[in-house]
C-alpha positions, 0 to 999 in steps of 0.5 A: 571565443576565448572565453571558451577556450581559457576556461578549456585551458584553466580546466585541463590546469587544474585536472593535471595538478589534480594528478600526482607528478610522475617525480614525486614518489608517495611515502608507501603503498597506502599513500599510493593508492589515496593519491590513485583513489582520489584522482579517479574517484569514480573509477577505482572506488568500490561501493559498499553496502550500507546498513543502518541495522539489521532487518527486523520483521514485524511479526516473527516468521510461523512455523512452516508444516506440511499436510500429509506428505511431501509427495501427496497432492494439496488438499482442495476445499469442497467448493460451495456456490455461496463462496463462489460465483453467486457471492462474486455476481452478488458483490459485482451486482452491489457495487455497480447498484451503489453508482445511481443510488449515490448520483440520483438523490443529487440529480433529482433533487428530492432528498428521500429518506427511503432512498437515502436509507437504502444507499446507507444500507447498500454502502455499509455491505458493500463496505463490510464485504470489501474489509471481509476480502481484505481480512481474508487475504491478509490473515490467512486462517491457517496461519494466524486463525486467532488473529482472523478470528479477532479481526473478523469480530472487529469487522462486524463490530465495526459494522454493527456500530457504522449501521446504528450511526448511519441509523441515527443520523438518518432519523435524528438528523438530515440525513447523509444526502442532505449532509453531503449537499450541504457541504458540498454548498458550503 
């Protein structure tokens, strides 16, 4: 118990001797209003922004334009069922028929290279078609259609040369399934 109150006593000393003495006069007003800051440091100072240097986008803001006039209504594209809810149902259809296509071969136990090319295949689409909806969403033709178009011939260049990979791994080697299975054992 009195520990606690000497270090209660110790503590009350030193946070009086922080404070300047109602005698002592400071020098001028810069002094004063030092002692003020540093005896109420979380009280009276101000916080200041801080910048390290000035924001530098990657890529320089595009010219903004309008179609038509201000007060004509957005233009809305002619729809097409190939862009629309075919090509979802066929991405929904692709994705969820890649679930037994990767579990069957291990549960089976037989490693079959007509099944283990379909699910090559099957991976490849449904890769290329995810990377093709990032590339659109991302780089919008009307503002960057260079930059579309060459990401666009990356993507299936990409795609062309995973294809003849996956080809020649599945005829030349053992196989993605049988890979996957010995890694998994090792």
């Amino acid at each position: 118990m009195t520990s606690i109150t000497r270090s209660m006593v110790l503590g009350h000393v030193f946070k009086s001797a922080a404070r300047p003495s109602a005698f002592a006069r400071p020098a001028s007003r810069l002094a004063q209003s030092s002692l003020k800051s540093a005896s109420l440091p979380f009280q009276s100072a101000r916080v200041a922004a801080f910048h390290v240097s000035a924001r530098k986008n990657l890529f320089p803001a595009p010219p903004q334009r309008v179609v038509g006039t201000v007060n004509d209504p957005t233009p809305i594209k002619e729809s097409h069922p190939v862009h629309g809810s075919y090509h979802w149902t066929f991405e929904r259809a692709l994705s969820v028929g890649l679930i037994p296509l990767t579990v069957a071969p291990f549960i089976g136990g037989s490693l079959n290279p007509i099944l283990d090319s379909i699910f090559c295949a099957t991976l490849l689409l449904h890769s290329h078609i995810g990377f093709d909806a990032c590339i659109t969403d991302y780089f919008p033709g009307y503002r960057m259609p260079g930059l579309r178009n060459l990401m666009t011939w990356l993507l299936r260049t990409a795609t062309v040369l995973t294809g003849i990979g996956l080809y020649e791994f599945e005829t030349n080697d053992v196989g993605i399934t049988a890979a996957i299975a010995k890694i998994w054992k090792a």
